[in-house]
N, C-alpha and C positions, 0 to 999 in steps of 0.2 A: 833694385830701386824703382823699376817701372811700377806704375799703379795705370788701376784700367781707366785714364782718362778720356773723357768724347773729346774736349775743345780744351785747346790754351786759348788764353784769351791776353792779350798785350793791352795795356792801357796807357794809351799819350795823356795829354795836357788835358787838366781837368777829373782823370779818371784814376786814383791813385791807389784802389782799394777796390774789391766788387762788395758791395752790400749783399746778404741776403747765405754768404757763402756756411754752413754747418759743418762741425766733425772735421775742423780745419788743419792741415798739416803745414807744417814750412819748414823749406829746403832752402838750405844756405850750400848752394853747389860750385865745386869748382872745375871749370873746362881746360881743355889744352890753349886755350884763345882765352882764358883769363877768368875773372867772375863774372855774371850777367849785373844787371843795372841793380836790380835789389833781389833778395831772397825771393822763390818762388812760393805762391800760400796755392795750396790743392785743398779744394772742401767739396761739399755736395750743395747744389740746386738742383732741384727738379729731379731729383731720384741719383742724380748722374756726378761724376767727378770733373771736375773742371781744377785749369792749373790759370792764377794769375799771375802776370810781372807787371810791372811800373814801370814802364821804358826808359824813366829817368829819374827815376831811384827815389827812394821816400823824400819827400819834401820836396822834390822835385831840382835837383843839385845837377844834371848834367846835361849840358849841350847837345843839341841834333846831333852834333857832327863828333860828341864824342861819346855819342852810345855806345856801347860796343855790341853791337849787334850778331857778330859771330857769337860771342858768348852766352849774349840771349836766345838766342836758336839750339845754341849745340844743346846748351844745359834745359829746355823745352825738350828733346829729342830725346835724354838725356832720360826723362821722368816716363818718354813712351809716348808723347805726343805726337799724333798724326793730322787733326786739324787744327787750324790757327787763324783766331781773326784779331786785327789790327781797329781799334778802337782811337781814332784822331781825329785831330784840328785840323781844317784846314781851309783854306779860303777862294773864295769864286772868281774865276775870272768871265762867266759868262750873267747875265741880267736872270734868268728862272731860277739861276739856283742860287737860291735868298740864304742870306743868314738865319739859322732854327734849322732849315732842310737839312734831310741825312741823303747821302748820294754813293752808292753802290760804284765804284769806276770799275771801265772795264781792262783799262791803258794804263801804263807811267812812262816818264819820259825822263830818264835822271842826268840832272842837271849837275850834279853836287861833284868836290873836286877832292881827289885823298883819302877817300872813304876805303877800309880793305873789302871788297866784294864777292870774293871766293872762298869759304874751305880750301882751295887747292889751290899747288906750288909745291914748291918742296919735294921735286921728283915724282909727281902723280898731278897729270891734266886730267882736268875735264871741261869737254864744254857745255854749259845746260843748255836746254830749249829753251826761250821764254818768250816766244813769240806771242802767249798769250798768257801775261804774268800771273793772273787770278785764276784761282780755280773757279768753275762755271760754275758746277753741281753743287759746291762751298756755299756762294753769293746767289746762288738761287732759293736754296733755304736761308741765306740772311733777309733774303729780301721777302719773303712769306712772313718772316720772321716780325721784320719791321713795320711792313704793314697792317699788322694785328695790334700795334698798338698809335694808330692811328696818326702817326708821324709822317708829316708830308716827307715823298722819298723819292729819286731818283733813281733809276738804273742805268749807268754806262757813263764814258765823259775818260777822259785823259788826263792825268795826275800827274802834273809836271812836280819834280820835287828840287830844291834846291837848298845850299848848305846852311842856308844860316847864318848866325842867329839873328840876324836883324831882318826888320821886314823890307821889300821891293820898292825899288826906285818909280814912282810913276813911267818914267822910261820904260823900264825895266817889263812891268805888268803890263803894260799896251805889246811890249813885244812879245809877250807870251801868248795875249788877245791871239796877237795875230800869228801866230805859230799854228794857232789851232788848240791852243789850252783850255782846260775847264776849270782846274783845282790845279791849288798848289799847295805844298805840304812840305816838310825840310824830316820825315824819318821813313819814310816808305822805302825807298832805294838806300843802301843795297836789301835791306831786311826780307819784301818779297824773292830778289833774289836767291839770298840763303834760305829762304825755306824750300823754296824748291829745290836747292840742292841739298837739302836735307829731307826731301820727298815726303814734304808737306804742303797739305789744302793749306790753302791762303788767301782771306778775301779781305777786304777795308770794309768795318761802317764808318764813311767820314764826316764828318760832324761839320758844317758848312757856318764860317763863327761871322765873315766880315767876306767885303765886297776887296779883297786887298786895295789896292791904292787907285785904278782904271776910274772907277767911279766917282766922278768927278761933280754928283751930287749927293754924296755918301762921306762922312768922315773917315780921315785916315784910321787905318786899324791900330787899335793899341791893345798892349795888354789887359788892359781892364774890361776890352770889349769881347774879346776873345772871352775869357773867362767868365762874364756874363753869361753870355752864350752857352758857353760849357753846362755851368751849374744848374739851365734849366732842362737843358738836356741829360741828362747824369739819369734820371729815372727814365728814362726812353731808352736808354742806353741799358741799363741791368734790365727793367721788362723784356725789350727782344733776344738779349742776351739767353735768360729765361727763356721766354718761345723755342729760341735756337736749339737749345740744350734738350729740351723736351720731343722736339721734332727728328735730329740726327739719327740716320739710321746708324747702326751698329759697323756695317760695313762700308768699304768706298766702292765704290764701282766707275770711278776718274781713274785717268792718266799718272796721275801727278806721284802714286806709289810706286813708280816704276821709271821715273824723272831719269836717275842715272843711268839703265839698262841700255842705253844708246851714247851715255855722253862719256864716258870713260875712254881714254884713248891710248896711254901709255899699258907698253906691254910689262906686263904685273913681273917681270923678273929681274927688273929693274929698277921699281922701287925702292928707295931706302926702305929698311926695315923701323925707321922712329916713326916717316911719314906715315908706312901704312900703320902702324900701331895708334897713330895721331889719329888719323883718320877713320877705325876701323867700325865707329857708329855708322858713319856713314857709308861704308863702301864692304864692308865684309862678305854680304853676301853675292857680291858681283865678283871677289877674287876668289885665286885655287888656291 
């Protein structure tokens, strides 16, 4: 089932399709964690194979919090994919980074409550690293990427996320202010987390739509401003996308394909046998 793809590419709010894709394939996949959010389309840009999902499914029918995000990863992993960027909305809690800004984070902070966050249980721990959740080497070519098409851009910033679906209480947004937040977002956690333990590159272009609610000479955000925002972003969005694709060396030379070689802790003779057969995309080549 693998095809040689450079990049999946995940689409939030706003982004429900990638324009531009050729020689398109779709994979209707099923994981041990269920279906992903919609079928994945695999086509070519820029010479290259790229894999799309709709994080919340055609027409846009599911909830932050009831993505399922395990099945979007595994079934991404699933096609062969090794890097993955995250294409969202989301909103500022700081005064520079305006609505229209795309802002690279280098942090999250997951707020969100019942989300499942691991691959693992079921008689096989692990613990991942994720001291620092984005891959570098990833958001260093997004951000070459972004800048070529002349989109004011950010690098770095702390991406609080939290569950949703309704937006932050002015209370709420000042306490984030003062937490030390930049952006806030409701599908980034757990997601970076499973790709890394699915030992995938991982970066965000995030799409900066509203001041959330802090700004108190700004309208509250609503859906229609949100989506503004999106639809004129949408072609800054497939252009760097584009850049991206065209730029990706062949190989990684990051950490992040080697994420589990440290986090595995249960002694493998002990395992169920369902778990590791559950598991075995991910963890095969670490067991005897």
């Amino acid at each position: 089932m693998k095809e040689n793809i450079c990049l999946g590419v995940i689409g939030g709010s706003g982004l429900y399709q990638m324009p531009g894709l050729t020689d398109t394939q779709e994979y209707d996949l099923e994981t041990p964690f269920g279906k992903p959010s919609a079928p994945i389309v695999v086509g070519t840009l820029n010479g290259r194979r790229i894999a799309f999902l709709a994080r919340h499914g055609i027409g846009h029918h599911i909830l932050p919090s009831e993505v399922n995000a395990r099945a979007n990863i595994y079934a991404l992993k699933m096609l062969g994919v090794e890097r993955l960027l995250s294409v969202s909305a989301v909103g500022s809690l700081r005064e520079d980074y305006a609505p229209g800004h795309i802002v690279i984070p280098d942090q999250i902070f997951d707020h969100t409550r019942g989300r499942p966050r691991t691959f693992f249980g079921e008689g096989l721990v692990a613990h991942i690293g994720v001291a620092d959740p984005f891959c570098p080497h990833l958001s260093d070519h997004l951000e070459a990427a972004i800048r070529k098409t002349l989109a004011v851009i950010h690098r770095g910033g702390t991406l609080i996320v939290v569950e949703g679906p309704r937006f932050s209480t002015r209370a709420e947004s000042n306490v984030f202010r003062s937490w030390g937040m930049d952006l806030i977002g409701m599908t980034a956690a757990p997601e970076a987390f499973l790709a890394r333990e699915a030992e995938m590159c991982y970066a965000i272009m995030a799409h900066v739509t509203d001041y959330d609610v802090w700004h108190v000479s700004e309208a509250p955000v609503t859906v229609e401003m949100v989506i503004q925002i999106l639809n004129q972003n949408t072609e800054t969005a497939r252009r760097a996308i584009a850049e991206l694709v065209a730029a990706l060396p062949e190989d990684r030379t990051c950490a992040c394909g080697q994420a589990l070689a440290s986090a595995l802790i249960t002694d493998p003779s002990v395992i169920p046998p369902a778990t590791r057969q559950k598991l075995d995309l991910l963890v095969k080549k670490y067991l005897p």
